[in-house]
C-alpha positions in Angstrom: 103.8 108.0 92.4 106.6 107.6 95.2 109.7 105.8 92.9 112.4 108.0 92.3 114.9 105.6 90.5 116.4 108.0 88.6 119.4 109.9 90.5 122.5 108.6 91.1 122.5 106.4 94.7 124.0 108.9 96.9 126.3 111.8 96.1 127.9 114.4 98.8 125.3 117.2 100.2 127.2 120.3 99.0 124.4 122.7 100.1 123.3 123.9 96.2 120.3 125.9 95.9 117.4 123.6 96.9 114.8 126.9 96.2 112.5 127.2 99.5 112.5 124.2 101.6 109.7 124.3 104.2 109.2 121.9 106.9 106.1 119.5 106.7 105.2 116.8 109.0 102.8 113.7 108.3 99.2 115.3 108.8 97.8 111.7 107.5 97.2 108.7 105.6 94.7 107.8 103.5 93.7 105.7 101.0 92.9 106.5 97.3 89.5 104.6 96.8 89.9 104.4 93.1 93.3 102.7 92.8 93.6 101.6 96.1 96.9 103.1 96.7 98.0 104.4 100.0 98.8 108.5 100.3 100.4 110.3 102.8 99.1 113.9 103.5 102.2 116.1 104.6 101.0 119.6 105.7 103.3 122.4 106.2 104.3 123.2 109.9 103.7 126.9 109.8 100.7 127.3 107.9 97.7 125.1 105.8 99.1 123.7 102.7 99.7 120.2 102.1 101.1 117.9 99.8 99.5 114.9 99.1 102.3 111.9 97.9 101.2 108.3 96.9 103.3 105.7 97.9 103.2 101.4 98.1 101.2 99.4 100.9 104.3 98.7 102.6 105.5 101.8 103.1 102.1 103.1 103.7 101.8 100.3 106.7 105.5 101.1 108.2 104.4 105.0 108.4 101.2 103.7 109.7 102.5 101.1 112.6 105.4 103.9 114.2 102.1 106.7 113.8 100.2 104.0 116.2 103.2 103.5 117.9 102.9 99.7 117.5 105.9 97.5 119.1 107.1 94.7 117.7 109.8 91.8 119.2 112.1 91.9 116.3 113.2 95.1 114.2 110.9 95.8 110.9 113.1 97.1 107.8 113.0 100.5 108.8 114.0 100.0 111.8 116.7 97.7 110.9 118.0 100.5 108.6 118.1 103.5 111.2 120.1 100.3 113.6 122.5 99.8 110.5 122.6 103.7 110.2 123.8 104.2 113.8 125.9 101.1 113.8 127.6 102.5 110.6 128.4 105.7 113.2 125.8 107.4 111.0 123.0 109.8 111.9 119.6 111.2 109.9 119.9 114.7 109.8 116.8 115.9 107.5 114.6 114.5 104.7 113.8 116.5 102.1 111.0 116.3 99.4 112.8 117.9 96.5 110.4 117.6 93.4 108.4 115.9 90.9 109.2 114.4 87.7 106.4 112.4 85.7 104.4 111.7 88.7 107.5 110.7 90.6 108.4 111.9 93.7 111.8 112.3 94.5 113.9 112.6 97.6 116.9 112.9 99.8 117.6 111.4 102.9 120.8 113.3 104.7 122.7 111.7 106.6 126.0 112.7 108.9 128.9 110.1 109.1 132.5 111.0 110.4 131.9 114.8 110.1 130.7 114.3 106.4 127.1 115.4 105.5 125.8 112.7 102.5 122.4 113.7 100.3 121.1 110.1 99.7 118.8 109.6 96.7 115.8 107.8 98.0 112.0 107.5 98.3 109.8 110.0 100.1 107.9 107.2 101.4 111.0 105.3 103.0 112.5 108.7 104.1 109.7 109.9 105.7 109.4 106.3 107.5 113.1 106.7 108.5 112.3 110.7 109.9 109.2 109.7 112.0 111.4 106.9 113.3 114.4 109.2 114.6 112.7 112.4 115.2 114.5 114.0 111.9 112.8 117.2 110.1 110.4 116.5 107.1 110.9 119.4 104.4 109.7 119.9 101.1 110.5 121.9 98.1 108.2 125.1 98.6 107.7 125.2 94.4 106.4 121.5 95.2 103.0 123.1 97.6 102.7 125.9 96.1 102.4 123.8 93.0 99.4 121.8 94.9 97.8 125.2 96.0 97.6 125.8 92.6 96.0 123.3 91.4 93.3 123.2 94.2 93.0 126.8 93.6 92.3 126.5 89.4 90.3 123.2 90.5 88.0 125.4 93.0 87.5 128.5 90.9 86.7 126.3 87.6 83.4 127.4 86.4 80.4 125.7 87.6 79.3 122.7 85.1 75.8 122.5 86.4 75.3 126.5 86.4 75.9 126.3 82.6 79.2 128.1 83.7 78.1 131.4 83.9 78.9 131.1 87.9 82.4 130.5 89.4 83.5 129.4 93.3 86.1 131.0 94.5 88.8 129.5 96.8 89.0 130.9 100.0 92.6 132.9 100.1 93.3 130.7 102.9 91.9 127.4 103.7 92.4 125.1 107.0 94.2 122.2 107.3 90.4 120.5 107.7 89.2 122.5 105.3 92.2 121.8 102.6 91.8 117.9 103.3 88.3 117.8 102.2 89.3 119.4 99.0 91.4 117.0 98.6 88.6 114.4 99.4 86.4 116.0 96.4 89.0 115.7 93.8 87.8 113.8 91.0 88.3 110.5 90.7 89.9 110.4 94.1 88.1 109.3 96.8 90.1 109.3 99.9 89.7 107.0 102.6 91.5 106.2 105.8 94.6 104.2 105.5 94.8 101.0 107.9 98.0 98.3 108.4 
């Protein structure tokens, strides 16, 4: 799940060892049919892996609304927070997906005020809501997809139940972005289904 409650609010970026970081950007949304939570697909720029993050409604319908690039008269809370940002003299820089603990996704929004560069505990779901709103980069940790290629790779090469096992699939050694999201569509239990405000 997308909480991340856990670090301390917001500490000074001082450029530590991250691992990778790879730059993703929001292939999709879709809707996990058997807990009707909301996900958010990122896929890697440069290449086919993608890391599926499930996050609340709300978040799930502000992602949605700037996706459709829906208006609205009066600022939503997003878009009230990148006006406070640049009121404050502040700027997004980046968002970065920077692991998982327990399910929990966690990440950090950097910012740049007054020549100081701040990492801000926060959730994916809200940072990646802020990033689509001003253009920032989306990265993410690479242990964090290579952890989900993993997975889908053991998942697909699991013998075959109804051959009595004796058979195996293999994955593919490279799957498309298509290709990767129907996996993801056959995982058991999930179910996913598009994702509508």
């Amino acid at each position: 799940m997308d909480r991340g409650l856990a670090a301390p609010p917001h500490h000074t970026f001082s450029g530590r060892d991250q691992s990778v970081l790879v730059e993703v950007r929001v292939q999709s949304l879709g809707l996990d049919r058997s807990t009707n939570t909301p996900v958010v697909i990122l896929q890697e720029v440069d290449g086919s892996r993608v890391l599926p993050i499930w996050i609340g409604p709300g978040e799930a319908s502000a992602i949605a609304m700037h996706m459709a690039e829906m208006e609205f008269t009066r600022p939503l809370t997003h878009d009230l927070l990148v006006s406070v940002l640049k009121g404050l003299g502040g700027s997004v820089q980046k968002v970065i997906i920077t692991r998982v603990e327990n399910s929990t996704y966690f990440a950090e929004l950097i910012v740049k005020r007054n020549g100081e560069v701040l990492a801000l505990d926060a959730r994916p779901s809200d940072s990646i809501a802020l990033a689509l709103r001003v253009d920032a980069k989306i990265f993410a940790a690479d242990a964090l997809l290579e952890r989900t290629a993993v997975e889908i790779s053991d998942e697909e090469s699991a013998p075959d139940e109804a051959g009595g096992g004796g058979s195996s699939r293999e994955a593919p050694q490279e799957m498309g972005p298509e290709e990767l999201k129907e996996h993801l569509r056959r995982l058991n239990p999930e179910d996913f289904g598009r994702f509508t405000p």
